[in-house]
Structure formats: structure tokens, C-alpha cells
TORNUVEX-80661 format. One line per 2 residues: number of its first residue (from 0); their letters; for each residue x, y, z of C-alpha. Coordinates in pm, 1 decimal. Example, Ala and Ser with C-alpha at 12.3 -4.5 7.8 and 13.67 -1.06 7.14 Angstrom:
2
0> AS> 1230.0 -450.0 780.0 ~ 1367.0 -106.0 714.0
This chain:
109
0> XX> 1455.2 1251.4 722.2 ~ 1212.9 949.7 783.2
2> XX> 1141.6 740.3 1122.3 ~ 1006.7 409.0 1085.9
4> XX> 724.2 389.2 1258.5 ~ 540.3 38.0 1363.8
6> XX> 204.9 9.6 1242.5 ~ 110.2 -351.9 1220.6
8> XX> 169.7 -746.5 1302.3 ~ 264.8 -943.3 947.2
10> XX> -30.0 -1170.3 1049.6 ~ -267.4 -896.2 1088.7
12> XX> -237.9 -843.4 730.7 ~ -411.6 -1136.5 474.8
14> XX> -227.3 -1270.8 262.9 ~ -322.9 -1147.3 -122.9
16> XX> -498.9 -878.5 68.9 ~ -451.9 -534.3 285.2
18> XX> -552.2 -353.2 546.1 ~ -610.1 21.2 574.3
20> XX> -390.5 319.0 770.5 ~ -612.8 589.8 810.1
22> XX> -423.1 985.6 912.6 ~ -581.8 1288.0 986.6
24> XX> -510.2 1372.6 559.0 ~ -506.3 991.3 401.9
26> XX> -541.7 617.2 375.8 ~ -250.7 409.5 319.2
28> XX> -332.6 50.2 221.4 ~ -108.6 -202.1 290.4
30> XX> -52.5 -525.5 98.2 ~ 77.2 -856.4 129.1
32> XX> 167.3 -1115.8 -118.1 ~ 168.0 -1499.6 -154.8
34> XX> 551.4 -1459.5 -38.6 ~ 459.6 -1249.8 270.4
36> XX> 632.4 -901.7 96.0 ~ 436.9 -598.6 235.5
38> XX> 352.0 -265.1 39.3 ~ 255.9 60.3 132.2
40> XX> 51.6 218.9 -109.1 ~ -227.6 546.4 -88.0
42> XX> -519.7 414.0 -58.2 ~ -621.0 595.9 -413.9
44> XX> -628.9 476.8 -783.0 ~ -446.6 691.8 -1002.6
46> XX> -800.2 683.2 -1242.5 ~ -1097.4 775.8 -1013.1
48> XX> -966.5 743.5 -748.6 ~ -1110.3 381.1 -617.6
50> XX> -1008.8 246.2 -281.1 ~ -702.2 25.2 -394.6
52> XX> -731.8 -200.7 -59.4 ~ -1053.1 -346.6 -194.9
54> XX> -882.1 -477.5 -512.7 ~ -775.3 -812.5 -566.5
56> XX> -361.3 -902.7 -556.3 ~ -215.1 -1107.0 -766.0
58> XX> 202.9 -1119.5 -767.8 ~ 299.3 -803.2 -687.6
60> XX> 44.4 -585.4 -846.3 ~ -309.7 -519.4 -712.9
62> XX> -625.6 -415.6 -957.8 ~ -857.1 -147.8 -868.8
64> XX> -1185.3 -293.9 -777.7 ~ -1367.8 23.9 -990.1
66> XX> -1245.8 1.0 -1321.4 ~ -982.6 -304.5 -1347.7
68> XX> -660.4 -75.2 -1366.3 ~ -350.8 -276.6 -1279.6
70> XX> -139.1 -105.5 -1009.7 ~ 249.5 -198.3 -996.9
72> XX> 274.0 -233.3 -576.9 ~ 614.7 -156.2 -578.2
74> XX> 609.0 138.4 -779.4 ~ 266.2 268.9 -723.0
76> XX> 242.1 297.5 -1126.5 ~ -12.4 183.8 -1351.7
78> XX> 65.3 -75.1 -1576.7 ~ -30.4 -15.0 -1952.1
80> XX> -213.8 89.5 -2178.8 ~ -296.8 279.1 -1859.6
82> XX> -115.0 583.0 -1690.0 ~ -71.3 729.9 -1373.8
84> XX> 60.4 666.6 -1031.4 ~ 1.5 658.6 -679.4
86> XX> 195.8 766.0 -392.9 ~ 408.1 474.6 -268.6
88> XX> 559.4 439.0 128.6 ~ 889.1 244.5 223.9
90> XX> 799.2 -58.9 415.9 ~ 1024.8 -306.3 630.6
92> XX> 908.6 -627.1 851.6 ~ 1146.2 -698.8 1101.7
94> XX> 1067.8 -964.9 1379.5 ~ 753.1 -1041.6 1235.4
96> XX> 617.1 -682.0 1265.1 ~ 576.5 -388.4 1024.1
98> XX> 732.4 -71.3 967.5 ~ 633.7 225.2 759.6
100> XX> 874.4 501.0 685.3 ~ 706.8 859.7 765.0
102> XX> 867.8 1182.1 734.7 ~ 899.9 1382.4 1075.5
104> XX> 615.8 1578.8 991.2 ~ 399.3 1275.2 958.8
106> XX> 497.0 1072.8 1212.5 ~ 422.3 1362.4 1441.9
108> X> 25.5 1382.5 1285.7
């Protein structure tokens, strides 16, 4: 079971940029694109584990500002000839204000 759980304005997040969640056990970076669609991502590349919320976006895929992988924002994948994934969060903006979905045991952390 998840509860949505508001952690930001819209506007308090750049556009083709992010801003960093930070929990007692992670970072989750969030992302917006040109078209104002928000991601939840962990704040960790798949390869060695660069800080995904310093890469640039472009569309809806951000590149890790270590080693250029391409990360899929939606799906938290890499895009090829490179493998791996991320952990991705449900997001929703309603009113101008964003939600993350967190389990029970997270939102209680």
C-alpha cells in the first residue's frame, strides 16, 4: 500500500533539471522536463553509482554526469549499449504541487 506524500512546489523544481530528497537510507532526485513532467528517480547511476541529479536532461532521459550513461526517467533503465537500472518512484502534480508515492514504511521514516 502507498500514500502520496507532498514533497515539493512544481516551480521549486528547474526545468531540464532536479532537485534532491534526501531519507534517513537514500536520495531521490527529482526531474522535470521542457513539458513540466516530473520523475522520481534514486539518486544513483546504475554504473558507479554517480549522483543522477547532477546530469544534464534532455526529453525524458537524463545522462549521468560521471561517465555519460543515458538513463530512461521513466523507467529508471539504461539505454543501450549500456545495462542496468535504477530504482524508479510514482510521481503525480496536482494543483501545481508534487506528490511522491511511498510505501507505509517509508512514509513513516
Amino acid at each position: 500500500m502507498s500514500n502520496w506524500t507532498e514533497i515539493a512546489k512544481l516551480e521549486d523544481i528547474p526545468r531540464l533539471g532536479a532537485r534532491v530528497l534526501r531519507t534517513d537510507t537514500m536520495d531521490i532526485a527529482l526531474f522535470r522536463t521542457a513539458t513540466d513532467e516530473v520523475f522520481a528517480l534514486r539518486d544513483r547511476c546504475p554504473h558507479k553509482e554517480g549522483p543522477l541529479s547532477q546530469g544534464i536532461v534532455h526529453g525524458t532521459t537524463v545522462t549521468c554526469p560521471l561517465h555519460n550513461w543515458k538513463i530512461d526517467l521513466a523507467s529508471g533503465k539504461a539505454l543501450g549499449p549500456d545495462e542496468g537500472c535504477t530504482n524508479i518512484y510514482a510521481v503525480k502534480i496536482e494543483d501545481g504541487r508534487v506528490y511522491l508515492a511511498l510505501r507505509a514504511a517509508e512514509a513513516a521514516a
